[in-house]
Residue frames as qw, qx, qy, qz and C-alpha x, y, z in Angstrom:
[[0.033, 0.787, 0.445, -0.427, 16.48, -11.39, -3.09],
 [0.316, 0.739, 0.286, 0.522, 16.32, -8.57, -5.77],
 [0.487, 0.007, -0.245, 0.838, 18.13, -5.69, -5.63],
 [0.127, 0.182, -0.500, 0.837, 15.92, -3.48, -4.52],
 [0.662, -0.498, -0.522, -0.205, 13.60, -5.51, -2.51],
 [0.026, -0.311, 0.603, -0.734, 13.62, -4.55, 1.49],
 [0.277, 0.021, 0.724, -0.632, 11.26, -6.97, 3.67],
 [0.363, 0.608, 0.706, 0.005, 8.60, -7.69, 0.57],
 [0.060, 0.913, 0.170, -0.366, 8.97, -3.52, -0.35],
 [0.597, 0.453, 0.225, 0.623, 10.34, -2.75, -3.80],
 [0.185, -0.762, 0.013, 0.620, 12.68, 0.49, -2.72],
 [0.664, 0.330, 0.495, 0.453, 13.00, 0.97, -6.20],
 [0.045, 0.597, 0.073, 0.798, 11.32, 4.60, -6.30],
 [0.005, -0.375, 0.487, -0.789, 10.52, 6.85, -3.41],
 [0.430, -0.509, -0.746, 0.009, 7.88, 5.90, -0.60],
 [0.226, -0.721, 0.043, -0.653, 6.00, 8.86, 0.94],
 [0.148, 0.253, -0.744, 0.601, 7.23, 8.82, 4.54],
 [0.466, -0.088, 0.637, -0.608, 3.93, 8.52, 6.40],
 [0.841, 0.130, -0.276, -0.447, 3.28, 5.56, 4.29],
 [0.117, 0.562, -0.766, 0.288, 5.74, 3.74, 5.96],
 [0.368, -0.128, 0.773, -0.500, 4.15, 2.15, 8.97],
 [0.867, 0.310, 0.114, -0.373, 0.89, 0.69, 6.24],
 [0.803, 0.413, -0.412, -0.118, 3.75, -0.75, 4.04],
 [0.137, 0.376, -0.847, 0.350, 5.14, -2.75, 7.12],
 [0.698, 0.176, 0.580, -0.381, 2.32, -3.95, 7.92],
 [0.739, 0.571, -0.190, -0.301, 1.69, -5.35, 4.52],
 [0.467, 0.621, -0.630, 0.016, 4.87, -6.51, 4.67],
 [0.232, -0.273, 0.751, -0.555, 4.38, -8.46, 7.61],
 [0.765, 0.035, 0.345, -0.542, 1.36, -10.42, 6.43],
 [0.542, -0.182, 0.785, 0.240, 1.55, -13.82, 5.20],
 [0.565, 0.476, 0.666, 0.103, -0.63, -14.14, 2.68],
 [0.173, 0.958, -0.082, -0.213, 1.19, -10.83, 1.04],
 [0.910, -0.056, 0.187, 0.366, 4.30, -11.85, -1.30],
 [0.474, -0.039, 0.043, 0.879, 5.31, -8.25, -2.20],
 [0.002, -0.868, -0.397, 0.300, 4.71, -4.72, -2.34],
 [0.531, 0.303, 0.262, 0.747, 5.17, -2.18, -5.06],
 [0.049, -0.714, -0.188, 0.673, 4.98, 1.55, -4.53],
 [0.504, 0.492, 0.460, 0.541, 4.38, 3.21, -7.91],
 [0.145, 0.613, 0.305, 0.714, 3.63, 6.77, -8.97],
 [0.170, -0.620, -0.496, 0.583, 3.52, 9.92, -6.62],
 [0.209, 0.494, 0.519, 0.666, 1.57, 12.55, -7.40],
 [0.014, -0.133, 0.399, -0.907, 0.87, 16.32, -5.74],
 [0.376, -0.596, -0.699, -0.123, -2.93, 15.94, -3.90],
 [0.159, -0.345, 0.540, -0.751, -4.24, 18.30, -1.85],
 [0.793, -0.174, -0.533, -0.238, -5.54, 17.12, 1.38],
 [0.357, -0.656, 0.506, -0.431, -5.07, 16.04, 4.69],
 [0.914, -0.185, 0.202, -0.299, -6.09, 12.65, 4.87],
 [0.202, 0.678, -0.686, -0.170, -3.41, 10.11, 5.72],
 [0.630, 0.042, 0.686, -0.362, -4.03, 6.27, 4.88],
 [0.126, -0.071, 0.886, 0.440, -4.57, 3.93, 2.09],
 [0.713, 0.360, 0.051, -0.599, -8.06, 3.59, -0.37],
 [0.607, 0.281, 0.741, 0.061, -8.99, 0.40, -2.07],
 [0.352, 0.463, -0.070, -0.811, -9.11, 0.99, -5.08],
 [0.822, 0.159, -0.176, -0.518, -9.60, -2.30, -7.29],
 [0.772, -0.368, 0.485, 0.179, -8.16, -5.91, -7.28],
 [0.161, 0.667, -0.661, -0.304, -5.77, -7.30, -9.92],
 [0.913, 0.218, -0.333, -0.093, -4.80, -10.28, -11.40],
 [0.655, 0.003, -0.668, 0.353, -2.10, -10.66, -8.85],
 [0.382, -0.252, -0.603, 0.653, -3.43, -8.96, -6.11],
 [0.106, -0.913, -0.387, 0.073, -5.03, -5.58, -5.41],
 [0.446, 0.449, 0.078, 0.770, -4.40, -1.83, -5.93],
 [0.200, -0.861, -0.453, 0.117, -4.70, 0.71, -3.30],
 [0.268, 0.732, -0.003, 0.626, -3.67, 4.51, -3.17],
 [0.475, -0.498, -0.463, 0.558, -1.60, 5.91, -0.22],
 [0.096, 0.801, 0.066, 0.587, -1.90, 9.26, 0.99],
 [0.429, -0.384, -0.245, 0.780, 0.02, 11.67, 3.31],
 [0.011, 0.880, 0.130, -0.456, -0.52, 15.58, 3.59],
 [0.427, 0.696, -0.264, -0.514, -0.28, 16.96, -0.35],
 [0.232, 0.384, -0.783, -0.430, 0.37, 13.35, -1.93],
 [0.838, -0.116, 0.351, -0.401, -0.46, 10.32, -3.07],
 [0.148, 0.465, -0.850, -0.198, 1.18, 6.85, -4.63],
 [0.821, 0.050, -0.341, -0.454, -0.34, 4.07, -5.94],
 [0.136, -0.487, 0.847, -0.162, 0.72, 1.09, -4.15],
 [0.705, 0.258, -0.507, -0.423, 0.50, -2.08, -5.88],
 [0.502, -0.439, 0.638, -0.384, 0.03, -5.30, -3.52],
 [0.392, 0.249, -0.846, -0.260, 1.01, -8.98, -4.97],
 [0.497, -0.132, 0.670, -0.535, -1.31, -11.49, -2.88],
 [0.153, 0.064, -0.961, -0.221, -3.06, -14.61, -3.15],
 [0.151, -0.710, -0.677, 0.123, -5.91, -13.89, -1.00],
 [0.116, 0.327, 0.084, 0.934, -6.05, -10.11, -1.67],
 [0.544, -0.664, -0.275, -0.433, -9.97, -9.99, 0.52],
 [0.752, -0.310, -0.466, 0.348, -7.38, -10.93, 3.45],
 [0.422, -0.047, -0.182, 0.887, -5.07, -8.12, 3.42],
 [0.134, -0.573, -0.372, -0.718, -8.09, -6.01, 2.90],
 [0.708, -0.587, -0.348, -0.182, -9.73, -7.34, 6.02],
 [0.496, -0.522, -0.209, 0.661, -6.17, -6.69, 8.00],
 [0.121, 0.436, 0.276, 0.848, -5.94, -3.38, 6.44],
 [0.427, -0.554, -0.371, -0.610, -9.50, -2.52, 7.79],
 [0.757, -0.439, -0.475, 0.096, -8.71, -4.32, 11.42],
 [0.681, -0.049, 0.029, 0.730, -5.84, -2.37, 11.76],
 [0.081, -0.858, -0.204, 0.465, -7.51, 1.23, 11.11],
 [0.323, -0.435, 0.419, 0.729, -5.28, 1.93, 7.75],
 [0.162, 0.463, 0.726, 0.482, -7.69, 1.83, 5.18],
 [0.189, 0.203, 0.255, -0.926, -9.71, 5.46, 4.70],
 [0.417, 0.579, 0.619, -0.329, -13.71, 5.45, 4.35],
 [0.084, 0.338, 0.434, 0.831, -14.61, 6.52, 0.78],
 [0.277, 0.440, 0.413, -0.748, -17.67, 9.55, 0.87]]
């Protein structure tokens, strides 16, 4: 295991705390083979929860947010329309407007 992998979760840089519970899940699906957090950045806002934002060549990008941030989080998958679909089952994905 890499050094700083934890459960699929690269602990490499920080991880906004009320992203937590989305990147265990994630980590918890098969058809997910890792999970980068990337960039935080100040946001204002309230809304806390993850946005689609496109797929990848290995997988899909989506953007977490928590009350004044956000962090890209960068999801390695083979079937990337799965983890969407738990994502969405699961209530952790926010509605674009």
């Amino acid at each position: 295991m890499a050094k700083y992998r934890q459960a699929k979760v690269k602990r490499q840089h920080h991880v906004l705390k009320e992203l937590e519970p989305q990147l265990r899940f994630l980590s918890s699906l098969p058809s997910v083979s890792g999970v980068i957090p990337g960039i935080i950045r100040p946001k204002s806002g309230s809304q806390i929860g993850l946005t689609f934002q496109y797929f990848t060549p290995s997988g899909l990008k989506l953007i977490g947010r928590s009350s004044g941030a956000a962090q890209e989080v960068f999801v390695i998958s083979q079937d990337p329309d799965k983890v969407l679909l738990s994502l969405q089952e699961q209530g952790y994905l926010i509605k674009k407007e």
